[in-house]
N, C-alpha and C positions, 0 to 999 in steps of 0.2 A: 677287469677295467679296460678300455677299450683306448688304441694309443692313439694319443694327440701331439697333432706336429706344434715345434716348438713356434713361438710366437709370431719368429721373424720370419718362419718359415710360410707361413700363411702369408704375411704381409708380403714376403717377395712374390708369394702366388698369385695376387693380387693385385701387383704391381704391374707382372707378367701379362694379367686377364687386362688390364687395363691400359697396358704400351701395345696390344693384339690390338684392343680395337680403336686406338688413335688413330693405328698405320693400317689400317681394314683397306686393301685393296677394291676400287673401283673400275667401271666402264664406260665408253663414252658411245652414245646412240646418238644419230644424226638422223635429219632427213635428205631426200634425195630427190630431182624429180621435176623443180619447180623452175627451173633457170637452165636455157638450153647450153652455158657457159659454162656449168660447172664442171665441165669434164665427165668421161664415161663413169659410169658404176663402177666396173671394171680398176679403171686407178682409182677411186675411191675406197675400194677396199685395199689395195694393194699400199697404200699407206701405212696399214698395219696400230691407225688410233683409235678404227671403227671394230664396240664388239657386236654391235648390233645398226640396220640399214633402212627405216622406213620410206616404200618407195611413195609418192605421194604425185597427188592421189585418186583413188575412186571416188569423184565428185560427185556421180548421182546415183541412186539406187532408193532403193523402195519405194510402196504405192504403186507396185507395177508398171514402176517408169525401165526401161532397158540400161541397164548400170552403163555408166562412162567414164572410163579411164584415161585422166588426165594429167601427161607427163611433160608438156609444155615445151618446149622445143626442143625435146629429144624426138619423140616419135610418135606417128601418128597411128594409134591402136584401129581403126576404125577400118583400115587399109590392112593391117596385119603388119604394118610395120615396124611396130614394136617387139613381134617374134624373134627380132636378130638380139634381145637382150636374154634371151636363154642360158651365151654362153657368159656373157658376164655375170648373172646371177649364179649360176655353176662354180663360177669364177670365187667368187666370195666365199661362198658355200665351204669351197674345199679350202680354203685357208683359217675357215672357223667362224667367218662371220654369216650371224643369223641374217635375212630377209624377207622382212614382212610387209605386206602390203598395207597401208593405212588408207582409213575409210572418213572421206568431211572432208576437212578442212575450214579455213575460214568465208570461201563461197563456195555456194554449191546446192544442190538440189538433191538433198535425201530428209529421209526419216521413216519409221516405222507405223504401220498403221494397226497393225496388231501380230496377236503369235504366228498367226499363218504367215504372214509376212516375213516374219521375222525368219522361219524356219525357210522361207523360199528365199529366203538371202544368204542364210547359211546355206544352204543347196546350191546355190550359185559361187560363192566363193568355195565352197570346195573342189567342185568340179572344173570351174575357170582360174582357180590359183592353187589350190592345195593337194591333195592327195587323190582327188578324184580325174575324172575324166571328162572332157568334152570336146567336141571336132573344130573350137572356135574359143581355145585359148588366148588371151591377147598376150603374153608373154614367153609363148611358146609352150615347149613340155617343161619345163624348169617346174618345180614343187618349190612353193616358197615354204618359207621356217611357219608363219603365223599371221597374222591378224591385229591390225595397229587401227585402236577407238581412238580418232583426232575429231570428233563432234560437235561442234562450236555454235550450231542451230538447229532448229528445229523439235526444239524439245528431246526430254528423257524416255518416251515410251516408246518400252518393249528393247530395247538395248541389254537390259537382265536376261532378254529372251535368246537374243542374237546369241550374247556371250556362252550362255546354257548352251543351247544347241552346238557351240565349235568347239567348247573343251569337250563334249564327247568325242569327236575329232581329235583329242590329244593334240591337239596345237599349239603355238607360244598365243598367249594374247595379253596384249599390253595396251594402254590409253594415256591420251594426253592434256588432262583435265586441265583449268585455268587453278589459278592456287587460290581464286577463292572457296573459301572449304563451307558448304559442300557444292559441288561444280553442278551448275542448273543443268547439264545437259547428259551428265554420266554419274552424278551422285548413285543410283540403283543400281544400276551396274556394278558400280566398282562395292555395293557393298553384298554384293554376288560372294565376294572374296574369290572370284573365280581367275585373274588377272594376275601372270608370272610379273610382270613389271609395270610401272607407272612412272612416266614422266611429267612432272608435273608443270605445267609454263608458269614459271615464277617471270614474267613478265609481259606486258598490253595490261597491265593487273595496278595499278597504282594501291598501295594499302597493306600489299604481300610479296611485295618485291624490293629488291635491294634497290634505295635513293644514294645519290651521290654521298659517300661519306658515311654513312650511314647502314649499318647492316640487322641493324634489331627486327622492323618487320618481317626482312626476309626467315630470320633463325625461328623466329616466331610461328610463321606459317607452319616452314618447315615439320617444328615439332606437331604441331598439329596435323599434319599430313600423314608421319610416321605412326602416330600414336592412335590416327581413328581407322586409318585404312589396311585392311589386310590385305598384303600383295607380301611376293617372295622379295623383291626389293623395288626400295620408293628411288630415283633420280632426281634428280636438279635439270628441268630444264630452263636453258638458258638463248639468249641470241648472241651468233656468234661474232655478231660485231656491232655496231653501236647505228646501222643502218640496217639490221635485220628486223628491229622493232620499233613501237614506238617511245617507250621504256621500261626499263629494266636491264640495262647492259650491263653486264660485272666486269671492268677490267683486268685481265688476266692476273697480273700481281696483285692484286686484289681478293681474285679468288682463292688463288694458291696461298694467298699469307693471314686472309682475317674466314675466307667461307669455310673453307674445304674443311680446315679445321676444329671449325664449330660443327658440323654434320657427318665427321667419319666416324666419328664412336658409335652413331645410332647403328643398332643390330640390322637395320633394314637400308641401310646404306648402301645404292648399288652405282653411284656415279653422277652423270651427268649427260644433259639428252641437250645436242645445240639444234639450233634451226638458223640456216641450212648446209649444207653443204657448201653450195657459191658461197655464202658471208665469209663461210671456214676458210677456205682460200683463199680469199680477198684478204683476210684478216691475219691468218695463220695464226687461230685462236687453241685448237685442237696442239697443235705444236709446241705451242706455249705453255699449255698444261696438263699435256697429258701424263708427263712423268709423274705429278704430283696426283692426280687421279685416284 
C-alpha cells in the first residue's frame, strides 16, 4: 500500500502552494523615448525599478516606406545622432535590464502588406537593431534584447508573419494590446503564442479598465487576458500618472492594496508595464510601488 501524508500535512502543502503564489514576485516595464525631459536611458535604468525598457518608437515601416525612428527630443536618428545611445543601452544591458525596441505607437505610418513584407521588416530590424549587421545602424553597434508590438492602427495583417520570422531570431518579443480582448490590431499575433511577454494597456479602454472606486472591470479583463492568451507572462499596463492618459489611472495605494492582489496568484503574472517614463518621474509612481510589485 502506497504511503499517504497525513491530512494536515497536505493542507499545509497547500497552504504553502497558495502563500507562493499570493507573493509571486513581479516586474515593472516602461517606455522610454517620447518626452525629451525624461532624463537619459542611462539614469532610467540605473533606478534599479525597470526589468525591462521599451524604446519608443519606430513610427513608420512597411509598404516599402524607409522605417523612421522616432525618439522625440532625445535625438535625431536621421543625422546619426542617435548612435551616442549605444553606451547607454550597454549601460542597462549590463545591470540586467532587457531593451527592446517598439514598433506603432498611437501615430504613425506602418502596416504590413503581405509576407514578403513582412520578412523584409524582420530583415531590417535585425540588421538595424538586433543581431545582425548594417553600415547605418540608428542606434549605434549596441544589440538590443527584442522586439516590442505597440500597433494601434492599421489593421492586423501579417504581424503573425513579422512575429514568426524574429522568434527564429531567438529574440524577446513582447506587445501591447489595448485590453479589449481580442485587440483589432494584434489579435493573430498574439495567438502565434509566439510572444515572452504582453503588456496589456488596461487604459484609453473605458469597459476594461479600473473607474474610480471601482475595480471589477478591471479584474475581469484581466482574467480574461490570462486565461486566452498564451505568452510566458501577461503585465498590467498601466499610466503612470493621471495625465499620461485619458483614463484609467490606478492610484498607487490603490494598486498596492485592492489590484496587485487580485492578479498575483495568476501563474502568468509578470508585473506591470507604465507608460512613460516622463509621467514615472513626474509622478514617482514606479517608487511608490515597486516594493509591492
Amino acid at each position: 500500500m502506497a504511503y499517504k501524508k497525513p491530512y494536515s500535512s497536505l493542507l499545509f502543502a497547500l497552504l504553502l502552494s497558495a502563500l507562493a503564489a499570493v507573493s509571486r514576485g513581479g516586474s515593472i516595464a516602461v517606455y522610454w523615448g517620447q518626452n525629451g525631459n525624461e532624463g537619459t536611458l542611462a539614469s532610467a535604468c540605473a533606478t534599479g525599478y525597470y526589468a525591462y525598457v521599451n524604446l519608443a518608437f519606430l513610427t513608420t515601416f512597411g509598404n516599402g516606406q524607409t522605417p523612421v525612428l522616432n525618439l522625440a527630443g532625445h535625438c535625431d536618428p536621421s543625422s546619426g545622432g542617435c548612435t551616442g545611445l549605444t553606451s547607454d543601452i550597454q549601460s542597462c544591458q549590463s545591470s540586467g535590464v532587457k531593451v527592446l525596441l517598439s514598433l506603432g505607437g498611437a501615430s504613425g505610418s506602418y502596416s504590413l502588406s503581405s509576407t514578403a513584407d513582412a520578412q523584409s521588416v524582420a530583415d531590417y530590424l535585425w540588421n538595424n537593431f538586433l543581431g545582425g549587421s548594417s553600415s547605418s545602424r540608428p542606434l549605434g553597434s549596441a544589440v538590443l534584447d527584442g522586439i516590442d508590438f505597440d500597433i494601434e492602427s492599421g489593421g492586423s495583417a501579417h504581424y503573425d508573419d513579422l512575429a514568426n520570422f524574429l522568434s527564429q531570431k531567438q529574440v524577446i518579443l513582447t506587445a501591447a494590446p489595448q485590453c479589449v480582448y481580442p485587440d483589432a490590431n494584434l489579435g493573430p499575433a498574439l495567438q502565434t503564442g509566439l510572444f515572452n511577454y504582453v503588456w496589456v494597456q488596461f487604459y484609453n479602454n473605458p469597459g476594461c479598465e479600473y473607474t474610480s472606486g471601482s475595480t471589477s472591470n478591471l479584474i475581469s479583463s484581466w482574467g480574461t487576458w490570462t486565461s486566452s492568451v498564451q505568452a510566458t507572462n501577461i503585465f498590467m499596463g498601466l499610466p503612470a500618472s493621471s495625465d499620461a492618459a485619458g483614463s484609467g489611472y490606478i492610484p498607487p495605494d490603490v494598486l498596492t492594496s485592492q489590484v496587485l492582489p487580485a492578479i498575483k496568484g495568476s501563474a502568468k503574472y509578470g508585473g506591470i508595464m507604465l507608460w512613460n517614463r516622463y509621467y514615472d518621474v513626474q509622478n514617482g509612481y514606479s517608487a511608490a510601488v515597486h516594493g509591492s510589485v
